[in-house]
PASEBA-1860 file (N, C-alpha, C; in nm, 3 decimals):
! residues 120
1> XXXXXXXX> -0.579/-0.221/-1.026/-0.580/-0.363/-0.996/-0.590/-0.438/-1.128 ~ -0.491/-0.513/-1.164/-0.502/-0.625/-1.278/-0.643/-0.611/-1.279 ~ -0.736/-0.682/-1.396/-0.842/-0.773/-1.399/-0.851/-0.853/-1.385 ~ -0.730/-0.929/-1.437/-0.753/-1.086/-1.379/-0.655/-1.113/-1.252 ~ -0.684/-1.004/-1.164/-0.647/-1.093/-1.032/-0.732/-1.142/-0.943 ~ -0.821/-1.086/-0.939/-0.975/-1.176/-0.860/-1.010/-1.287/-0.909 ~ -0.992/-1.315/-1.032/-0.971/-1.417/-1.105/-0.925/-1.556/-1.084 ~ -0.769/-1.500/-1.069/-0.667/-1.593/-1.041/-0.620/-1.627/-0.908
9> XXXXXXXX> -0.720/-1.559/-0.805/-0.691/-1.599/-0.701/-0.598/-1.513/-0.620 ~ -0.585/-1.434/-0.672/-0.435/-1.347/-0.624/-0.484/-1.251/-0.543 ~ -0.625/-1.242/-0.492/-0.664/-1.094/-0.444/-0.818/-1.137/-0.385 ~ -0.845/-1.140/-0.247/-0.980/-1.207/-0.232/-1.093/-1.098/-0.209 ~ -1.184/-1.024/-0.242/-1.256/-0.915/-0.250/-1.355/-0.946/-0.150 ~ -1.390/-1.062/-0.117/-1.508/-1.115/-0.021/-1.472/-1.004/0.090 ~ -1.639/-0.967/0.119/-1.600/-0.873/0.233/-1.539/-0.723/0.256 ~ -1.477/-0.718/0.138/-1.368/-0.605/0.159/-1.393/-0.481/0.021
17> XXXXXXXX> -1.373/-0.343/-0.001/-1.404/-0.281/-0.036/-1.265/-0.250/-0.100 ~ -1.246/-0.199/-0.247/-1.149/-0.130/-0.310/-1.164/0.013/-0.335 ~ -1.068/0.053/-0.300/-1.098/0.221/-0.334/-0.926/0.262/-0.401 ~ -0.955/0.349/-0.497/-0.878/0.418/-0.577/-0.847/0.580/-0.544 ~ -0.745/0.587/-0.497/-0.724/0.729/-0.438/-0.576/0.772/-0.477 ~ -0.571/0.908/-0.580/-0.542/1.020/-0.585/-0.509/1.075/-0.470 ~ -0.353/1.077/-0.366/-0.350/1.162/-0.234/-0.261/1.283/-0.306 ~ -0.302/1.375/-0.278/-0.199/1.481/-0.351/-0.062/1.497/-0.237
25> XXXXXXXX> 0.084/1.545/-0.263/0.181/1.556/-0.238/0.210/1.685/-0.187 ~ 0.160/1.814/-0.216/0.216/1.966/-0.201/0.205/1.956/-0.073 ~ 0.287/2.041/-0.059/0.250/2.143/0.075/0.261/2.022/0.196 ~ 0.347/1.920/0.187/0.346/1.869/0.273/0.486/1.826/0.326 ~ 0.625/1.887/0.277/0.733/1.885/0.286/0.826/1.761/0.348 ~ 0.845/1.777/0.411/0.967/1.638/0.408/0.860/1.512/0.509 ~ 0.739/1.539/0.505/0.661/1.454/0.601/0.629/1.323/0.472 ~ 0.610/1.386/0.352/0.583/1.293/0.268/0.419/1.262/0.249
33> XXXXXXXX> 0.407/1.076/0.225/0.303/1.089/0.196/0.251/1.066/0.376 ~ 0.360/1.029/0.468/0.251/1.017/0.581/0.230/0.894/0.637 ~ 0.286/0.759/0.604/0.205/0.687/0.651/0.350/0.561/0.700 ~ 0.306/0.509/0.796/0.387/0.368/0.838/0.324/0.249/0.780 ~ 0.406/0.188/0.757/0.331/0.031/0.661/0.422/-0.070/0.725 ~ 0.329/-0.193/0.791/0.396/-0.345/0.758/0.348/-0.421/0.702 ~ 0.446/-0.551/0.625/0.408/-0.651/0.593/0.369/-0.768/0.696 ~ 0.286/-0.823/0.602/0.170/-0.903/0.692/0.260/-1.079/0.666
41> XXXXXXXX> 0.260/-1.165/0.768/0.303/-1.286/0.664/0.206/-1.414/0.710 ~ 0.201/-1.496/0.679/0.154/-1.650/0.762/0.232/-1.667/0.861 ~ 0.122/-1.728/0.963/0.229/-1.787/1.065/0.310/-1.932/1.011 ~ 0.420/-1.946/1.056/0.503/-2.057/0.983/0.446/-2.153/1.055 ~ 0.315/-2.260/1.015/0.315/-2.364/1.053/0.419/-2.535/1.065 ~ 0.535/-2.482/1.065/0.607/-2.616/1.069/0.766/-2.593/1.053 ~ 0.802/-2.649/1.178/0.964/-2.553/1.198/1.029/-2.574/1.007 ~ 1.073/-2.432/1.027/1.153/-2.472/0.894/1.099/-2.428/0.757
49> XXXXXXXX> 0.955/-2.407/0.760/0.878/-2.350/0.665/0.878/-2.228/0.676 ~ 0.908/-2.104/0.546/0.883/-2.006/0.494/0.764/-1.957/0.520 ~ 0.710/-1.845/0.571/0.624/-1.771/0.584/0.569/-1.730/0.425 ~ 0.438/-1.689/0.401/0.405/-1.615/0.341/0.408/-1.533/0.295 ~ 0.432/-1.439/0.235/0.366/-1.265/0.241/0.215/-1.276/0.224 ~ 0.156/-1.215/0.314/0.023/-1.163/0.269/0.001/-1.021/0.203 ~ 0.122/-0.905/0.207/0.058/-0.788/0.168/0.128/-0.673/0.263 ~ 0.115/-0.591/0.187/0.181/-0.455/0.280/0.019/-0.398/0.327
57> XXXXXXXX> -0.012/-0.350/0.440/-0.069/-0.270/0.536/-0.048/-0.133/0.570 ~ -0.095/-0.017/0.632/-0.102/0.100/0.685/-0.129/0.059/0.774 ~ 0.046/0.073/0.847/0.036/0.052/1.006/0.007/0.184/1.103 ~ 0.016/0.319/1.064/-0.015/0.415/1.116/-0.007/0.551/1.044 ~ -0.086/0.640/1.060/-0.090/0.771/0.954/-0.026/0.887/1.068 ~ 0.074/0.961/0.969/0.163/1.041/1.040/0.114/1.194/1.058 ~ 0.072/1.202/1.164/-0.003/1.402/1.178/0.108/1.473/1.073 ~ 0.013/1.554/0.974/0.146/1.665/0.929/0.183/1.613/0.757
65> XXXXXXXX> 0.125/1.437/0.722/0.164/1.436/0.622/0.018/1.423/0.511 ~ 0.034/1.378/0.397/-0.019/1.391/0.288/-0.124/1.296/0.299 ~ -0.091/1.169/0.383/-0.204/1.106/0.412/-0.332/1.154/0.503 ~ -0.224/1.208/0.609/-0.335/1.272/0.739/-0.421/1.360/0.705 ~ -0.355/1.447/0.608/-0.455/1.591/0.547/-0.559/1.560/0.439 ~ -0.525/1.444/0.349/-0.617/1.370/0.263/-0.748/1.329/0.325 ~ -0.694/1.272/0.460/-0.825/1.210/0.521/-0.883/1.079/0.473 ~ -0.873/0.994/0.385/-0.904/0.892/0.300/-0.844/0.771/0.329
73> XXXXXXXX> -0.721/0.757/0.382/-0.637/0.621/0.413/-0.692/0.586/0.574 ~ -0.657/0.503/0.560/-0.678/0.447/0.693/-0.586/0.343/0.782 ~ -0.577/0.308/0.863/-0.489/0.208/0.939/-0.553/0.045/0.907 ~ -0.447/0.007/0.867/-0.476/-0.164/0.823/-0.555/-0.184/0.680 ~ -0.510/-0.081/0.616/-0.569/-0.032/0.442/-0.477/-0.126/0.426 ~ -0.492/-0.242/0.314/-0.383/-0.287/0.217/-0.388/-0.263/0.070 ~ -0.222/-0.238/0.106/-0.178/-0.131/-0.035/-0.185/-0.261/-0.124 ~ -0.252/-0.211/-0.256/-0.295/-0.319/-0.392/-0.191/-0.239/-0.485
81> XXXXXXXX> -0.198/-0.161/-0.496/-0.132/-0.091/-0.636/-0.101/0.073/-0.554 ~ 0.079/0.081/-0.660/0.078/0.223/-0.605/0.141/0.295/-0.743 ~ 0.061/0.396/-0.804/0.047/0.475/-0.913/0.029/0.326/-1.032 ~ 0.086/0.262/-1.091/0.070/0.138/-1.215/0.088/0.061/-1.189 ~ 0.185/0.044/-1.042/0.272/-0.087/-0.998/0.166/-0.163/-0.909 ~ 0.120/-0.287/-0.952/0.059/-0.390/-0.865/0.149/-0.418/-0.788 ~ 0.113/-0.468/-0.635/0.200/-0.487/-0.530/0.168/-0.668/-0.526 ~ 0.066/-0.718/-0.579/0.015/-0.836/-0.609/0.171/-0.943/-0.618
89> XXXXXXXX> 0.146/-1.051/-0.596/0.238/-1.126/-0.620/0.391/-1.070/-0.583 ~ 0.376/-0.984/-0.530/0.554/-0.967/-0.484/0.561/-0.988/-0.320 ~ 0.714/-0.986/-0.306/0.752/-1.025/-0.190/0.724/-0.854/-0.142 ~ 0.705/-0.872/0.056/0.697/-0.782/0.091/0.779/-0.717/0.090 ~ 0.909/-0.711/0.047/1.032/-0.653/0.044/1.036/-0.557/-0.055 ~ 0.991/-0.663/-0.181/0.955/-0.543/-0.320/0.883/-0.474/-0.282 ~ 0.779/-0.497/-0.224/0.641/-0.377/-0.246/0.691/-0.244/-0.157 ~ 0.762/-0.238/-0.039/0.817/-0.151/0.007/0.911/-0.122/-0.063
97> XXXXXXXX> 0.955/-0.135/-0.137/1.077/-0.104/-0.197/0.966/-0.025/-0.331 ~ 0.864/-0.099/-0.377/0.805/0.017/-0.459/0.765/0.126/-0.426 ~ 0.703/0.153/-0.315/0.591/0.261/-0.220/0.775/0.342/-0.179 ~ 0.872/0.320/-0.167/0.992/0.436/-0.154/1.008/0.455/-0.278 ~ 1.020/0.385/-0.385/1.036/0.480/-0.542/0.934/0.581/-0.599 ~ 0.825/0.544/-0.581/0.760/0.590/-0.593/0.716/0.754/-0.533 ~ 0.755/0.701/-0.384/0.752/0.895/-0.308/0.868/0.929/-0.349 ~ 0.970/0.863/-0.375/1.107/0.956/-0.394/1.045/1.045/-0.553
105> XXXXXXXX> 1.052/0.954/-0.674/0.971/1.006/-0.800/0.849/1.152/-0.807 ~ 0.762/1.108/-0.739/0.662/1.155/-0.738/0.664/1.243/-0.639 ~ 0.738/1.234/-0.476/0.736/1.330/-0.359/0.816/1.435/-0.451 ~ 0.956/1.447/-0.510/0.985/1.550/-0.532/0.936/1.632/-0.641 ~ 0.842/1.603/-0.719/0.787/1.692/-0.824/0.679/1.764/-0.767 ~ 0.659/1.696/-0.627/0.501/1.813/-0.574/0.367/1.748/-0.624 ~ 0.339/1.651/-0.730/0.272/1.585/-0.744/0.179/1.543/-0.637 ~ 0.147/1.391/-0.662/0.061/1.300/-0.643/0.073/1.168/-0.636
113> XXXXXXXX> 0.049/1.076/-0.582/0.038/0.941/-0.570/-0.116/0.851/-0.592 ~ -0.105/0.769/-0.662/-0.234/0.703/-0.697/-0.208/0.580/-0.596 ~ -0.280/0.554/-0.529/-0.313/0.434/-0.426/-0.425/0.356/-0.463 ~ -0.417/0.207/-0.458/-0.551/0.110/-0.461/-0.515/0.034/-0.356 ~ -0.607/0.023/-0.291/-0.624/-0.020/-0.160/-0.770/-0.134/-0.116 ~ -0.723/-0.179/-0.054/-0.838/-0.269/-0.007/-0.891/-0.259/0.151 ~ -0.962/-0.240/0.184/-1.041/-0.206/0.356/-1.134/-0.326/0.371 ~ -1.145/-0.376/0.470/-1.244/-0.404/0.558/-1.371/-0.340/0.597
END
């Protein structure tokens, strides 16, 4: 997580817990890391207005993958950072678009994925 994103407003910690997790990749074959994610947005208060992004989410953990066997993620975790890449300030489009480069990169070497996450 940046330092100065609590800072700047970009990230509200009230309430909510950060955790930094290492999910390892082996032995978990084409399941990956495991997990379903949506983006979150504002409701569009006023015909015609643009939604928000609030953030990509863990919409569900997949039996069989790297998340499920980790044990550590959870449902409605929001993804902050995945391995260097802040998900901060991007559209939800990018940030999924990072969390697939990232398993493609990292799923095929057998590796690992670094996750920062925020819980409730």
């Amino acid at each position: 997580l940046p330092p100065d994103a609590v800072d700047e407003g970009r990230f509200s910690a009230t309430n909510r817990e950060v955790l930094t997790l290492d999910v390892p990749l082996n032995d978990t074959g084409s399941a990956g890391l495991g997990i379903s994610v949506k983006g979150k947005t504002t409701d569009s208060p006023t015909v015609g207005q643009t939604p928000t992004d609030l953030g990509i989410y863990i919409k569900s953990i997949i039996h069989g993958g790297a998340a499920a066997k980790d044990d550590r993620l959870r449902v409605n975790d929001q993804l902050l950072m995945i391995n260097n890449d802040s998900l901060l300030d991007k559209s939800n489009a990018v940030a999924m678009e990072t969390l697939r480069r990232a398993m493609m990169s990292d799923g095929q070497c057998g590796g690992s994925i670094r996750l920062v996450v925020a819980r409730k």
